[in-house]
Every structure is written in structure tokens, then in C-alpha cells.
C-alpha positions as CSV (number, residue, x, y, z in Angstrom):
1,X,-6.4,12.8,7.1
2,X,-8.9,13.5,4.9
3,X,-7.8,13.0,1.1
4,X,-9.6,16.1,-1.0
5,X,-10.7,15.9,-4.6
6,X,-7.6,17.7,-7.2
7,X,-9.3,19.6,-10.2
8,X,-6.6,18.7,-12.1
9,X,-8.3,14.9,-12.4
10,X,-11.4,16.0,-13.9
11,X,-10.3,14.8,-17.6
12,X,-8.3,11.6,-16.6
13,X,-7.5,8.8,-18.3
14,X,-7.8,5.3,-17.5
15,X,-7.0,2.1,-18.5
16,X,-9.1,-0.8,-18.5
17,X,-8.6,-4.4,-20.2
18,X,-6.6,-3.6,-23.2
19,X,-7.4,0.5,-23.6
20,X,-8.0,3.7,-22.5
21,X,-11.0,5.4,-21.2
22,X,-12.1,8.7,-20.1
23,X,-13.0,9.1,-16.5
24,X,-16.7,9.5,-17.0
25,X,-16.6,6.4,-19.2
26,X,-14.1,3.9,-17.3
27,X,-16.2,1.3,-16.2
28,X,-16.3,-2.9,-15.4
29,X,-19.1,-5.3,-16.0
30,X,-21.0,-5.8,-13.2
31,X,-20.1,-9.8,-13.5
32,X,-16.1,-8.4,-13.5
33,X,-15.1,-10.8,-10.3
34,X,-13.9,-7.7,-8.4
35,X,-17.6,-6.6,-7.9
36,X,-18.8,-10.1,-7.6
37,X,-16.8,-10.9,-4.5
38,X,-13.9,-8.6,-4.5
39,X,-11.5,-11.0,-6.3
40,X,-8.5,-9.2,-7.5
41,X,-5.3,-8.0,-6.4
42,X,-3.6,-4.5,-6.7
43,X,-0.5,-2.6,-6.3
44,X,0.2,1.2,-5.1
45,X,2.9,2.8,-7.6
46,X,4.1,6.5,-6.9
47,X,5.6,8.0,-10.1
48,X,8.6,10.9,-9.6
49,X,10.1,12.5,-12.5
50,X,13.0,9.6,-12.3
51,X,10.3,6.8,-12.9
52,X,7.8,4.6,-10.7
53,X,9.4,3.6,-7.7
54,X,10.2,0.0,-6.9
55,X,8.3,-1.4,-10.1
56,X,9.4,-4.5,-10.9
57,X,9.1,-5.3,-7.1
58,X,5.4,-4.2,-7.4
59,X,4.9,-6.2,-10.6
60,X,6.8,-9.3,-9.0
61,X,4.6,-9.4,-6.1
62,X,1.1,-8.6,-8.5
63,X,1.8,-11.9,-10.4
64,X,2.4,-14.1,-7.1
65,X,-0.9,-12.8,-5.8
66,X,-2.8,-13.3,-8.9
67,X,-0.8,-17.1,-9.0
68,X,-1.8,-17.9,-5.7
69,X,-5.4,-16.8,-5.9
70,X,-5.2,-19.3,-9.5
71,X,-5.8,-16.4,-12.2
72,X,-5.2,-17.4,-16.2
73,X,-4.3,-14.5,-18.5
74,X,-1.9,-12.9,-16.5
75,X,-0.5,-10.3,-18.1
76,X,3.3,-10.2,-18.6
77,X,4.9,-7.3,-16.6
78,X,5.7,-6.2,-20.2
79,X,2.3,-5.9,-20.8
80,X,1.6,-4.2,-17.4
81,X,4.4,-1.6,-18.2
82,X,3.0,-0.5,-21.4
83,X,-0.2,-0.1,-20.4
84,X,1.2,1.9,-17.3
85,X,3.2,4.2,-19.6
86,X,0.4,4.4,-22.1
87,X,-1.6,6.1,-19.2
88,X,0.7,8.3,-17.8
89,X,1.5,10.0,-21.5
90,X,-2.2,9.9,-22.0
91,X,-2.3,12.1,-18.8
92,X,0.8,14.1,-19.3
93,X,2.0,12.8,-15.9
94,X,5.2,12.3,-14.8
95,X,5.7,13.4,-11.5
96,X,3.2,13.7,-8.1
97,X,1.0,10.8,-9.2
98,X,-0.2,7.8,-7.6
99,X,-1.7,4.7,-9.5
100,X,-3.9,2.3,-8.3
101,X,-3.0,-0.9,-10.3
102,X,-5.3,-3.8,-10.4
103,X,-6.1,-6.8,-11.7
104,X,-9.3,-8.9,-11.5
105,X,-10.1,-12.5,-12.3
106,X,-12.2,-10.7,-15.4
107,X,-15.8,-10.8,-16.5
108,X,-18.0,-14.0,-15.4
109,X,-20.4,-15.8,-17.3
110,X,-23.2,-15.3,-14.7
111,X,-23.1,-14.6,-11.1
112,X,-21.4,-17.0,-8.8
113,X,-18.4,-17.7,-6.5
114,X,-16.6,-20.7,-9.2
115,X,-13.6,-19.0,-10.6
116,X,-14.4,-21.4,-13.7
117,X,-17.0,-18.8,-14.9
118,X,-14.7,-16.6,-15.6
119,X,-13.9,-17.3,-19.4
120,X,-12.9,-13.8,-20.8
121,X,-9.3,-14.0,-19.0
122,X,-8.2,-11.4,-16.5
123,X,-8.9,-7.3,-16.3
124,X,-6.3,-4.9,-15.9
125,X,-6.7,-1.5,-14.8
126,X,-4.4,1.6,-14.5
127,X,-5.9,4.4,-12.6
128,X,-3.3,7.4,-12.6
129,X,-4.3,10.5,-10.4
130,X,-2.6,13.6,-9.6
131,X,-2.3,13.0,-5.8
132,X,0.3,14.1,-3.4
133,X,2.1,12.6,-0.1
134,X,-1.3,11.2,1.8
135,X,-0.1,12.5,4.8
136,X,1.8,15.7,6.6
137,X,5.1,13.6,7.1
138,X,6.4,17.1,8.9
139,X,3.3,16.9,11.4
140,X,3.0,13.1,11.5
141,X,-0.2,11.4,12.5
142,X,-2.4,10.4,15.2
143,X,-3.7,6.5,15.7
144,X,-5.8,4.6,17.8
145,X,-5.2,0.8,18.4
146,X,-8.1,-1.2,16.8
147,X,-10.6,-3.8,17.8
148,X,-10.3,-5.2,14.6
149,X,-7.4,-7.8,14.0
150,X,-5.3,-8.2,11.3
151,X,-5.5,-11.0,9.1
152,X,-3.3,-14.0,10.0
153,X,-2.4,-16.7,7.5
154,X,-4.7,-19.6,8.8
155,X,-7.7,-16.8,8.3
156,X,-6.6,-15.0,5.1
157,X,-2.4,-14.6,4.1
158,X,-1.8,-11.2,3.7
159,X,0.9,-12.3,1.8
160,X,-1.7,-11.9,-0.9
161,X,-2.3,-8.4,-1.9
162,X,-5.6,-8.9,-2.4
163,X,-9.2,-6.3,-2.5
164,X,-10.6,-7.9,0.1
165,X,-9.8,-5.0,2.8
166,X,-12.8,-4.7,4.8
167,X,-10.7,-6.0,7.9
168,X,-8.7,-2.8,7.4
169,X,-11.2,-0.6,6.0
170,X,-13.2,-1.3,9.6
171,X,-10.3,-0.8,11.9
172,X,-10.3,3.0,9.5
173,X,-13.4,3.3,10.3
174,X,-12.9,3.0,14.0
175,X,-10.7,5.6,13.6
176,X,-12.5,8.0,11.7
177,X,-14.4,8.0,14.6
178,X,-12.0,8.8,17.2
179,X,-11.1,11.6,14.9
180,X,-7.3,10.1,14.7
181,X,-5.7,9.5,11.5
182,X,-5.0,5.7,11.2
183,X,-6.0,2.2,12.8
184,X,-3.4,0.7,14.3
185,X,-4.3,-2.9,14.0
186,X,-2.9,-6.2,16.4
187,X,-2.5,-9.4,15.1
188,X,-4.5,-12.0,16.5
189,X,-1.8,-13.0,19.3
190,X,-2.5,-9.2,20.4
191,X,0.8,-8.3,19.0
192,X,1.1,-5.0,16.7
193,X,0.9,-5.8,13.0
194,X,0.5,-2.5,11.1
195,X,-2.0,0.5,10.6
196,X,-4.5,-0.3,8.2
197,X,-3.0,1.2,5.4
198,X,0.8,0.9,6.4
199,X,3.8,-0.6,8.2
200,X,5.0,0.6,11.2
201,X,8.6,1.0,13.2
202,X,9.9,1.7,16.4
203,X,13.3,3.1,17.1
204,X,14.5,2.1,21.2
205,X,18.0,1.9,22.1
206,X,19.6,2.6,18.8
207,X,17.8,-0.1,17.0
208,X,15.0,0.2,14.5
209,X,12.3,-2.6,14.9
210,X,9.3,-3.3,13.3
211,X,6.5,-6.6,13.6
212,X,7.3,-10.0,12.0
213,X,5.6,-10.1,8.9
214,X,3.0,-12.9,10.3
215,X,-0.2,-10.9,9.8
216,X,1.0,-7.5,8.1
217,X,2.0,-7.3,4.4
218,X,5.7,-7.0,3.8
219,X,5.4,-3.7,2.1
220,X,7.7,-2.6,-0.6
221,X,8.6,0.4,1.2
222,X,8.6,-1.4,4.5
223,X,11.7,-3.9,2.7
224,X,13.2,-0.7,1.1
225,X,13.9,1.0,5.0
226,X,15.1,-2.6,6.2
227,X,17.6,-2.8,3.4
228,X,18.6,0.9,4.2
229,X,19.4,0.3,7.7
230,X,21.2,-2.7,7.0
231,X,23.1,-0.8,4.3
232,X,24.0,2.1,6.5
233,X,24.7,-0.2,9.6
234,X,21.8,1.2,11.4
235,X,20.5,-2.1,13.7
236,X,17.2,-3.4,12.6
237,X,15.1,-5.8,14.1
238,X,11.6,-7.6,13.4
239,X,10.3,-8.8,16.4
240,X,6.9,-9.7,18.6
241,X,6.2,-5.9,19.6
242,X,3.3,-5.0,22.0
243,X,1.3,-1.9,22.0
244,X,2.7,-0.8,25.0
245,X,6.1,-1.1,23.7
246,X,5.2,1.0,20.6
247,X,3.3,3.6,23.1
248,X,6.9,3.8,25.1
249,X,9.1,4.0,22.0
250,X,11.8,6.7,21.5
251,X,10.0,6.9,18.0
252,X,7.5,5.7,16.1
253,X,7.1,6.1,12.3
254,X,4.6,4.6,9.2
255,X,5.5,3.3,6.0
256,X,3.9,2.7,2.8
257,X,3.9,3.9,-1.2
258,X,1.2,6.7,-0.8
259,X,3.0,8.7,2.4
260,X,6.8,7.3,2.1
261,X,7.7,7.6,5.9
262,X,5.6,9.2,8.2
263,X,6.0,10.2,12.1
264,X,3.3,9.0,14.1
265,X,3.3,11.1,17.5
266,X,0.1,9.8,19.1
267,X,-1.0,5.9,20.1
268,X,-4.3,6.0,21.9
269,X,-4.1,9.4,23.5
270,X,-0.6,8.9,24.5
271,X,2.1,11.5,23.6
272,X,4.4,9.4,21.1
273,X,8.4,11.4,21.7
274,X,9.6,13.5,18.1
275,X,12.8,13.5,19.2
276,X,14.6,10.7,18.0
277,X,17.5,11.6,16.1
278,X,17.8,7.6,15.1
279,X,14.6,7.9,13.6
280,X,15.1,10.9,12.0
281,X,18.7,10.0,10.0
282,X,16.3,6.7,9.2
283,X,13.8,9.4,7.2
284,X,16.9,11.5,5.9
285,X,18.3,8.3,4.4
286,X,14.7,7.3,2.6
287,X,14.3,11.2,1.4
288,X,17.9,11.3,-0.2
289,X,17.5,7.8,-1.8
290,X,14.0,7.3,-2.6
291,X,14.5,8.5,-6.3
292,X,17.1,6.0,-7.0
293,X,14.5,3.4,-6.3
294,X,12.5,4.4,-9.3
295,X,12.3,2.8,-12.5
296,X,12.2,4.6,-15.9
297,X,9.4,3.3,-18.6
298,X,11.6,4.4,-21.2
């Protein structure tokens, strides 16, 4: 699906470093390490009139990324948090927004791949947008299974949120393509890992499963449905899942910040079944309790 431009994000404001910018003017050096060689890492936040859902789980995991990929001048998730709330009062916005949160290595000295010529400390950027649901979660999607593999951990962890998505920005591409909605990418075993922008489960014989975490991010909203099945003593499984098993499922369903949970009804031309009442008490659950997720910047 096709994201479309909202009028209402003509006058934004975003921030960068350490204030805000208009739209027009919001710009990085072109020695900011995230042009150089795409050396930052981000978060996806969704913001509902409660708060922004699962912060401090977003923040926690922005910090061990930037850690792990050695930044200095991390900003404290104090910092973060006031920037965040500085930019959605800026905006007006407290409801229906997504915001792409990231952080680069900063500003280099001159061109070149040695993280020691950055000396201006780390960027941060808040980019708020009036955007709804990515996709129809009523009609769910469509997906094709992609020649493109997802990242293991001896090629790249995908532990680390980081910007280098090309991997995944390919197997959309491939998709685009077929004219379905998704990539639906295997890890390098051959097993599924996730879409390219999202986790996936599979409901068969009254238990939810869904891939070991080997080449696929542990999403946030990916560990929020675990923690409601296991909550709600609905059966939940990860697991070594092949494509055929997916294509066979009684249900089949996407996760992530930007759609919540999403039906997928198609795998590579194959009719995926609706009709799983398992899977649909699964979305009921993460519908009724989403909000209490959320975290107020007050």
C-alpha cells in the first residue's frame, strides 16, 4: 500500500540536534554520518491521545543500538523525551502521529568511514507527521516471499536497529513489483524471518507462533502480542517456520508500530484463510489494550 502525502504536514516541525526547524528548513550536513554511510539508528513511535506507546522500550533499545555501534554523546532518554514533547506541542499533535526517531553518529570532520572523525557528538532528530494506520488492518495485505534474505547475526545483527535497510528496502522493492503489499523475507537457513517492515505470526492448532528472533528484529509490538498471549493463556510459540507452513496456516497476521496488527490473507498467490477466530481474539486483545501501553510526556 501506497502511503499518500497529508496536507496537514505542510508546516511541520522538526527537530534536529538540539532545536526545532520548519519543514522546508530541517536539514543535516552532508558529512552527518547517516549520509556518509548510513550510520545511525532509529525508532518508530505512534502517539494516541494517552501518550507514545511503549516508549521507554523504544528508548531502551535506541541506546543499546547506538552502544553497540560505539556512539559518544548519547543523549539521556530524558533528553530524548523532551525533545519528543517539544515537537509534538510545536505541532499541536497528540493523537494519529507517527515519529521517525533517529540518531546519527553526528557531523564528520571530512569524509571517511573512521567513526573517530566524528567530533561534534551525536544528532538527534524527531520527525512527527500526521500519519494514520499504514495499512487496511480490516482488508489485510498481500505478500510475496523474497529473494532477498534477511540479515543473520554473523552478516549484520538485526539486533541493531540500525539505517542500513537496503536488505529490506530490496525485498519491498520486489514487491512493489508484483503489485503485493509486503516482502516476506527468509532467513538465510530458508526459514521465514519477517516482512520487510514487520513481524509476522501464525495461528495452527490453537497456538500462536511466530520465527525465532535469529534474523528478524524483536519488534516492540512483536514482544507486546507475546506477552498478551501469555497473559491471557493463549499458547505461543517461536519456532523454525517454513514458508509453506505460513502458506497452510489457519491465520496469518503482521506486526509492527506503524500498522499495530495486520491480517495478511495472501503468500505468493496462495489464498491465506480469514477465518481464524484464535487469531482474531489475538487482534481484539491488542485493540482493547494497546492504549494502556502508552506513555504520557507529562
Amino acid at each position: 500500500m501506497l502511503q499518500k502525502f497529508n496536507p496537514k504536514n505542510d508546516n511541520l516541525q522538526i527537530f534536529i540536534k538540539d532545536r526545532l526547524y520548519h519543514r522546508s528548513e530541517a536539514k543535516i550536513s552532508v558529512f552527518d554520518s547517516a549520509v556518509q554511510g548510513g550510520d545511525a539508528v532509529w525508532e518508530g513511535l505512534r502517539v494516541y491521545p494517552e501518550g507514545v506507546v511503549c516508549l521507554d522500550k523504544h528508548l531502551t533499545r535506541l541506546h543499546e543500538s547506538a552502544k553497540t555501534l560505539a556512539f559518544v554523546d548519547i543523549p539521556s532518554k530524558a533528553e530524548i523525551k523532551k525533545a519528543i514533547k517539544q515537537t509534538l506541542e510545536a505541532n499541536g499533535m497528540n493523537d494519529d502521529t507517527h515519529i521517525r526517531l533517529t540518531l546519527t553518529r553526528g557531523e564528520k570532520i571530512t569524509s571517511g568511514m573512521d567513526p573517530r572523525l566524528n567530533q561534534s557528538g551525536s544528532c538527534i532528530i524527531v520527525l512527527a507527521e500526521w500519519k494514520p494506520l499504514v495499512y487496511d488492518n480490516k482488508s489485510g495485505i498481500k505478500v510475496i516471499s523474497s529473494s532477498q534474505r534477511r540479515n543473520a547475526p554473523q552478516f549484520l545483527d538485526s539486533k541493531i536497529h540500525h539505517n542500513n535497510l537496503l536488505n529490506n528496502i530490496i525485498a519491498k522493492i520486489q514487491a512493489n513489483v508484483a503489485e503485493k503489499d509486503a516482502g516476506l523475507m527468509l532467513d538465510e537457513r530458508g526459514f521465514v524471518a519477517e516482512l520487510n517492515g514487520s513481524n509476522v505470526f501464525m495461528v495452527n492448532n490453537n497456538t500462536i507462533y511466530t520465527p525465532f528472533a535469529h534474523a528478524c528484529l524483536p519488534g516492540i509490538t512483536r514482544n507486546t502480542v507475546i506477552e498478551l498471549c501469555e497473559n491471557n493463556n493463549i499458547k505461543i510459540k517461536e519456532a523454525d517456520l517454513s514458508l509453506s507452513e505460513f502458506i497452510n496456516a489457519e491465520g496469518v497476521f503482521a506486526t509492527g508500530t506503524m500498522g499495530e496488527l495486520t491480517p495478511i490473507v495472501e503468500i505468493d498467490g496462495r489464498e491465506v484463510s480469514r477465518d481464524s477466530e484464535l487469531m482474531d481474539e489475538v487482534l481484539s486483545l491488542f485493540k482493547k489494550n494497546i492504549k494502556g501501553f502508552c506513555e504520557s510526556l507529562n
